[in-house]
C-alpha angles and dihedrals in degrees: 000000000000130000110249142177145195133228131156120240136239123220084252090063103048096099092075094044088042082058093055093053088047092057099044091048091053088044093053084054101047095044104022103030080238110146098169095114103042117142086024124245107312116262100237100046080050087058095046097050088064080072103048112029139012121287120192132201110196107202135185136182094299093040135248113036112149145013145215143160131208128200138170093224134084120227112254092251102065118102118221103219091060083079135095088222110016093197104035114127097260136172129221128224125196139177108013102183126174121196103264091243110055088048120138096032104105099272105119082043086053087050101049095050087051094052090050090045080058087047095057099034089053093046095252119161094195143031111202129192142171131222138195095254093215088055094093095174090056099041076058084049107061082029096060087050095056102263122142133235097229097165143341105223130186118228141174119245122194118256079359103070123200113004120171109222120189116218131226144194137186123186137217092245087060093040103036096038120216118357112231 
């Protein structure tokens, strides 16, 4: 395993990590037929989200290897009742990407269990995160690391049209473990 860290980004940094998202999503097309993020996630929209939200670099020795972002609030297209505690104090990850190349290692797992040690250090009881349903390796993914399938919707993206995105929770009591 690698050895990684985390830092958060400023506006200024996005290009790199803009980059990252840009391969993945070529390489989701080439190997999977997935075209959902392609063209990546726009710039600007990158750039905006270090403001308001959080936006991650995971770097190794050789520098950038992985992304994430983090936000409090939940994307308008989310229902309340798909989760296990509507109203917990939960955090929202979006886009977890992992250069194509060092797939497979550990590092998305790394960066799960990171993002539940901020959960529980922030007080969080639950960590929520969409995926592209057709997307079958990555449904095994979140499902292999506890998380749970809560709901598939169906949403409209724009220039994409309709995309179906299952939904998935995991709880403190899943990521924290007993509490004492």
């Amino acid at each position: 395993m690698l050895m990684l860290s985390i830092r958060q980004i400023k506006p200024e940094e996005v290009d790199e990590l803009h980059e990252l998202l840009r391969k993945c999503g070529e390489d989701m097309r080439d190997r999977f037929g997935l075209s959902h993020w392609v063209p990546p996630y726009p710039l600007d929209q990158m750039r905006e989200s270090t403001v308001n939200q959080r936006v991650y670099a995971v770097e190794g020795e050789t520098g950038l290897v992985a992304t994430f972002t983090l936000d409090t609030q939940a994307p308008p297209y989310y229902r309340p009742d798909i989760w296990e505690e509507p109203n917990a104090q939960a955090i929202y990850l979006h886009r977890l990407a992992v250069l194509p190349a060092l797939q497979g290692q550990g590092i998305g797992s790394w960066c799960l269990k990171s993002i539940e040690t901020h959960a529980l250090t922030e007080n969080y009881d639950a960590i929520r995160l969409d995926a592209f349903a057709p997307h079958r390796t990555l449904l095994k993914f979140y499902r292999k690391a506890n998380y749970h399938w809560r709901a598939t919707l169906t949403i409209q993206i724009p220039r994409r049209g309709s995309n179906d995105i299952a939904c998935f929770e995991k709880t403190r009591r899943d990521f924290a473990g007993p509490r004492s």
